[in-house]
C-alpha positions, 0 to 999 in steps of 0.5 A: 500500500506505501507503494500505491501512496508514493506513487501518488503522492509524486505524481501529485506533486509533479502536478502542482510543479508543473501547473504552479510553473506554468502559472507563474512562468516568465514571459518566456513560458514553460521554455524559459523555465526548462531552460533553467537547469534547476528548475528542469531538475525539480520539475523532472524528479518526481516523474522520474521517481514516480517512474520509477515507482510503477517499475519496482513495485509492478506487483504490489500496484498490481494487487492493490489494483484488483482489490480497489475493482473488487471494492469499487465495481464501477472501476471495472469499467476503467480497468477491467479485472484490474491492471497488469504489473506488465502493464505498470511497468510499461507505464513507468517506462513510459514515463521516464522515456517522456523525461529523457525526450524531455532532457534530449529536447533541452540538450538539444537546443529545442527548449 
């Protein structure tokens, strides 16, 4: 269950970060704060760590998934008997594969 509460808990505070950015984003916008080393680095963590996350602990996501369809019936309708741990990992591969397009992008001069 810590695993399941991590996850969000990143993933949440990768959301703030990001909307608290772009909300207060110089004139440049979200390229002017990418631009900037630091920021890069504090908005990129959690979704490496929440990556991460979905990675290391597939199954444990896994079972708590198929026991929150058992206790919330209507979830079935998002996810059926409940996600794979095949299926959190290739999230979690996702997700940092957004960050290192990211990083290319940012080493390459596109932002």
């Amino acid at each position: 269950m810590r695993a399941w509460w991590s996850y969000w808990l990143t993933f949440g505070l990768a959301a703030v970060l990001w909307i608290g950015a772009a909300i207060a984003a110089p004139a440049g916008g979200m390229r002017a704060i990418l631009a900037q080393p630091l920021w890069m680095i504090l908005l990129l963590a959690p979704l490496v760590v929440a990556g991460l996350i979905l990675i290391v602990f597939r199954e444990s996501h896994e079972t708590i998934c198929r026991l929150e369809v058992a206790r919330h019936p209507w979830l079935r309708y998002l996810v059926g008997g409940g996600y794979s741990a095949r299926t959190f990992a290739i999230t979690g591969f996702v997700l940092l594969g957004l960050v290192g397009v990211l990083i290319a992008a940012r080493l390459g001069g596109a932002i």
